[in-house]
N, C-alpha and C positions, 0 to 999 in steps of 0.2 A: 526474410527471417523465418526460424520456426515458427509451428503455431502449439499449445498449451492450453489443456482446460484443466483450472482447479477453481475451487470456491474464493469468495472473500466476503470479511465479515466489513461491513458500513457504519460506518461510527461517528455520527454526526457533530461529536464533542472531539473531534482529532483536530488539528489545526496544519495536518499536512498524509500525504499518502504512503503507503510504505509495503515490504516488502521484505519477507525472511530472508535472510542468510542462505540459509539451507537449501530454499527450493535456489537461489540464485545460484548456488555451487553447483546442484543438481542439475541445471539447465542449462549451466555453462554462459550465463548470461555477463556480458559484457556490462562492468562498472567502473564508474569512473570516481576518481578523489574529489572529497570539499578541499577548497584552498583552506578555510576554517569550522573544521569538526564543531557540533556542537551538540548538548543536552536539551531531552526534552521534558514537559515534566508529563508522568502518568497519569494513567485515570483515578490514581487515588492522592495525586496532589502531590505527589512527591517528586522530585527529580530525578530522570533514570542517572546512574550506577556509570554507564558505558557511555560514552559519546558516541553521534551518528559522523562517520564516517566516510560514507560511501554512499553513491546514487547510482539509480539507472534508468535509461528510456523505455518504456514501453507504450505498448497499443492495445489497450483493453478493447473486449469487444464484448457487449453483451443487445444481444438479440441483433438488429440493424445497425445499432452506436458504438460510432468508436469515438473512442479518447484518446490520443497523445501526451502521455504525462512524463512528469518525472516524478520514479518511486524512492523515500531514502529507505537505506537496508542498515535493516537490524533485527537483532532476534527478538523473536515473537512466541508465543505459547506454541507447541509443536501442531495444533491443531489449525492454526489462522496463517496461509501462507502471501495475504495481503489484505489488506485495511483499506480502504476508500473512505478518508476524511473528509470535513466540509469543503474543502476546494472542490472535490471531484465531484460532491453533491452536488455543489451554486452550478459548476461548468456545465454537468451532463443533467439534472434536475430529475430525475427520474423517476417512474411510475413505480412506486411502493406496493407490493400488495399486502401489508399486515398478516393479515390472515396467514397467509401459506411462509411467508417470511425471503418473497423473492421479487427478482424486480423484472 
């Protein structure tokens, strides 16, 4: 597969990982159907509007760590083109630096 570098924002109150629309179109990434679509609720307590949909596999890599996940896609603020929720936190555990705001 290709390889991709863009940001993502860590969000330790997500209860799964996820991944824009956008950049998926843009990259041409292969997605696959939920047998059962479902809502999640926001970070402001509400229930998203749209149902998730659609998934897909990737290999994140940040510095020597990779992870094997599966991302669900859906739109996201035009700025955050992946979320790394608590699963990805508990799996890969990562070394925070506060300060600078990277891992």
């Amino acid at each position: 597969g290709k390889s991709l570098q863009t940001t993502a924002v860590v969000d330790c109150g997500a209860s799964a990982t996820f991944i824009h629309w956008m950049f998926v179109r843009k990259h041409g990434i292969k997605v696959h159907q939920f047998a059962k679509p479902f809502r999640i609720r926001n970070a402001d307590g509400e229930v998203s509007k749209r149902e998730i949909t659609h998934y897909c596999h990737l290999a994140i890599k940040i510095d020597d760590r990779l992870m094997i996940g599966k991302f669900n896609v859906m739109n996201m603020s035009d700025n955050d083109m992946i979320l790394l929720g608590k699963p990805w936190l508990s799996a890969m555990n990562p070394d925070i630096n506060w300060a600078k705001d990277t891992l």
